[in-house]
NUVEX-874748 format. One record per residue (C-alpha): residue in one letter; chain; x, y, z. Coordinates in steps of 0.1 Angstrom, whole numbers, plus 5000, padded with zeros to 4 digits. Each point is the difference from the previous one (the first is absolute). Layout:
N
A; A; X; Y; Z
...
REM end
This chain:
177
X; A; 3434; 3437; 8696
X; A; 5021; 5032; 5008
X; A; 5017; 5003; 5031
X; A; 4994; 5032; 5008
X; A; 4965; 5003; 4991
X; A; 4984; 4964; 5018
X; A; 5017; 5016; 5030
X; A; 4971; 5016; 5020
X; A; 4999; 5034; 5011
X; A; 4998; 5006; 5044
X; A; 4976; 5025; 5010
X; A; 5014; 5019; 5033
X; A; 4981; 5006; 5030
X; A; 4978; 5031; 4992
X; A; 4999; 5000; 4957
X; A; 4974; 4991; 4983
X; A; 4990; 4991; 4962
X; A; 4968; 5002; 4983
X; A; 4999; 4984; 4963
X; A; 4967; 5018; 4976
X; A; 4999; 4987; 4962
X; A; 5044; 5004; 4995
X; A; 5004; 5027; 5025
X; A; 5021; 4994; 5029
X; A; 4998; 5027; 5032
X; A; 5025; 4995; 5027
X; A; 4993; 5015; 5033
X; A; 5026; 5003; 5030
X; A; 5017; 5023; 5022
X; A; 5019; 5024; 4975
X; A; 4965; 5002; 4975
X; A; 4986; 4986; 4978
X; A; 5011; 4988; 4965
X; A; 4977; 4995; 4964
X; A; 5012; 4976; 4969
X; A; 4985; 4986; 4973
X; A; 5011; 4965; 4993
X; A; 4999; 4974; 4972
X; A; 4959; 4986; 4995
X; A; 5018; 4965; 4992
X; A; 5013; 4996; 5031
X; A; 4987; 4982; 5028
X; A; 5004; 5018; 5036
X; A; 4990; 4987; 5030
X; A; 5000; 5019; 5033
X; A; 5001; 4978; 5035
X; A; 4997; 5018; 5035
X; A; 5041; 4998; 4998
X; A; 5013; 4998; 4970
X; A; 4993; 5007; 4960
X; A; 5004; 4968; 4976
X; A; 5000; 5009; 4959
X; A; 4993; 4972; 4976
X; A; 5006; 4999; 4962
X; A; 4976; 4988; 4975
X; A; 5028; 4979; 4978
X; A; 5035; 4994; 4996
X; A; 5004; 5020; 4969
X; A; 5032; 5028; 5004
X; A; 4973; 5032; 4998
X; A; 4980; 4985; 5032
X; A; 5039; 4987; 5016
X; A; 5016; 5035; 4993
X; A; 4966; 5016; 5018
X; A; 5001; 4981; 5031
X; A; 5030; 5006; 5014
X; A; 4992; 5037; 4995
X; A; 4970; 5001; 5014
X; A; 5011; 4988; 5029
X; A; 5027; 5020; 5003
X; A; 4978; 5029; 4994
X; A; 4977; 4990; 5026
X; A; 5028; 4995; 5026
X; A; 5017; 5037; 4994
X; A; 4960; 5013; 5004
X; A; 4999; 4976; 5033
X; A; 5033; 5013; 5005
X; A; 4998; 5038; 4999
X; A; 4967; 5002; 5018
X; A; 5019; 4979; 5035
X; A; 5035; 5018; 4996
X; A; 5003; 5025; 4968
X; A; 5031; 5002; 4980
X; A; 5031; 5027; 4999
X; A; 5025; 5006; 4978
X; A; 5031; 5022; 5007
X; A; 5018; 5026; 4977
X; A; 5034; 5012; 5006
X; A; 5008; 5036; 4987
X; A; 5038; 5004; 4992
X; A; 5016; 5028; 4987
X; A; 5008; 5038; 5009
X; A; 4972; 5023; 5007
X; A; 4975; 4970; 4994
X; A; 4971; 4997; 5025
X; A; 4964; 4993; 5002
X; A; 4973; 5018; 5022
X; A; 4961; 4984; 5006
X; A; 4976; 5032; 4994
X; A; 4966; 4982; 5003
X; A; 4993; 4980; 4979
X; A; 5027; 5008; 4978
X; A; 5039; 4997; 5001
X; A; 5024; 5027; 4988
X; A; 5031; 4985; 4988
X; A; 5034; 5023; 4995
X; A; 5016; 4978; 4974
X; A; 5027; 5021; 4984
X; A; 4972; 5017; 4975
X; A; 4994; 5034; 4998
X; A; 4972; 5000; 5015
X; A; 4987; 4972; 5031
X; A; 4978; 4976; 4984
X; A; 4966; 4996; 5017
X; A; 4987; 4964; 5001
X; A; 4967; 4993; 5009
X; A; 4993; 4970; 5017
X; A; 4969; 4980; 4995
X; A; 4972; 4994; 5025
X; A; 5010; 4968; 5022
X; A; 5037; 5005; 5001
X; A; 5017; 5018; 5028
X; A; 5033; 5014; 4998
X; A; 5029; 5009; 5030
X; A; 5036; 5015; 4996
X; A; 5026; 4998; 5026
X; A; 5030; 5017; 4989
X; A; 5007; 4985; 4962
X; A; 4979; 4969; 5008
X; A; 4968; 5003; 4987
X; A; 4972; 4971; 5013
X; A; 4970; 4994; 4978
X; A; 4972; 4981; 5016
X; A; 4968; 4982; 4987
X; A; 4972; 4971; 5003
X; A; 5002; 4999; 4961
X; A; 5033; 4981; 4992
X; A; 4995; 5004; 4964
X; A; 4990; 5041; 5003
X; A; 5029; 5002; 5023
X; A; 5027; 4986; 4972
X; A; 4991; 5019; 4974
X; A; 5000; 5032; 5022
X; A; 5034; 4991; 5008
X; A; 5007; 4993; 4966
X; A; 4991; 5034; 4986
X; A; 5016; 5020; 5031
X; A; 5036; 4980; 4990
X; A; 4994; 5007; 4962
X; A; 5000; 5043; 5010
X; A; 5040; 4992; 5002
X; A; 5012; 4966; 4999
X; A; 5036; 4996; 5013
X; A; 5026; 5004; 4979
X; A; 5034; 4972; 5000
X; A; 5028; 5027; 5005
X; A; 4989; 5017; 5032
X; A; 4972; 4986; 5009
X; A; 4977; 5026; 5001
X; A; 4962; 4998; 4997
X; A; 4972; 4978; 5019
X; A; 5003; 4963; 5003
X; A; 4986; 4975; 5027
X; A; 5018; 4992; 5028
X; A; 5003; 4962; 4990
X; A; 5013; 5009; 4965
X; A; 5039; 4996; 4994
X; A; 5010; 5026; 4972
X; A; 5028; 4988; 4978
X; A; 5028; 5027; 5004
X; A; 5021; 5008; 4967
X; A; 5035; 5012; 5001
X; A; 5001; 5035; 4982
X; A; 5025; 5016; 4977
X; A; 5038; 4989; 5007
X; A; 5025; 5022; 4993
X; A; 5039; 4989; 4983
REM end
């Protein structure tokens, strides 16, 4: 059986989860979350905790366990605590300002690029630190994703947007005789 998917799934103290058909919702503090899961999966939903069942040991149904526990313990997850991830900004003249529900970026581009971001996510900048927030960890990553892609850093200077965990592999430039 997998490890990580015969491992239940603790509900906290004020979330709640309601299974219809294969539809999970996921009520708590932060909001409320929506998925679709697998029909050959067996969920079962306790006062406390969320147990998920597979219907045979073949790989498809072993791959789909783990994840659909996993997917249910982000959803579980988000709606208790939320996610963040953070974005550094390095380089001259590079900064980010929140204008709504949008962010304008000054990326070295002739013009500053205006990124929308998408309903659920929330987005702070302190200096060249800039905070993205969510209930949706899978919304949240790619949103991150995308802003990072606008101007990935580069390996001489390191200029561009990376996360703050990420260790950028310096190269040594041009050597003279």
């Amino acid at each position: 059986m997998s490890r990580i998917g015969k491992m239940p799934v603790k509900l906290p103290q004020g979330v709640s989860a309601v299974l219809k058909d294969s539809v999970l919702e996921v009520k708590g503090p932060k909001g409320q979350l929506t998925r679709e899961l697998r029909p050959e999966m067996t969920i079962e939903i306790d006062s406390d905790e969320i147990r998920i069942r597979r219907p045979s040991d073949l790989n498809r149904h072993r791959a789909f366990h783990g994840l659909t526990r996993n997917l249910i313990a982000n959803m579980v997850q988000g709606v208790s605590e939320g996610f963040t991830k953070v974005l550094e900004i390095n380089g001259v003249g590079y900064r980010a300002v929140v204008q709504g529900k949008s962010l304008e970026l000054h990326l070295g581009y002739s013009q500053p690029v205006n990124f929308p971001l998408k309903e659920g996510v929330e987005a702070q900048v302190e200096k060249n630190v800039l905070t993205l927030k969510s209930i949706n960890k899978e919304l949240l990553g790619q949103v991150a994703a995308d802003i990072r892609d606008l101007r990935p850093p580069e390996p001489y200077k390191g200029k561009g947007i990376k996360y703050a965990e990420e260790k950028i592999l310096r190269k040594a430039g041009k050597t003279t005789k």
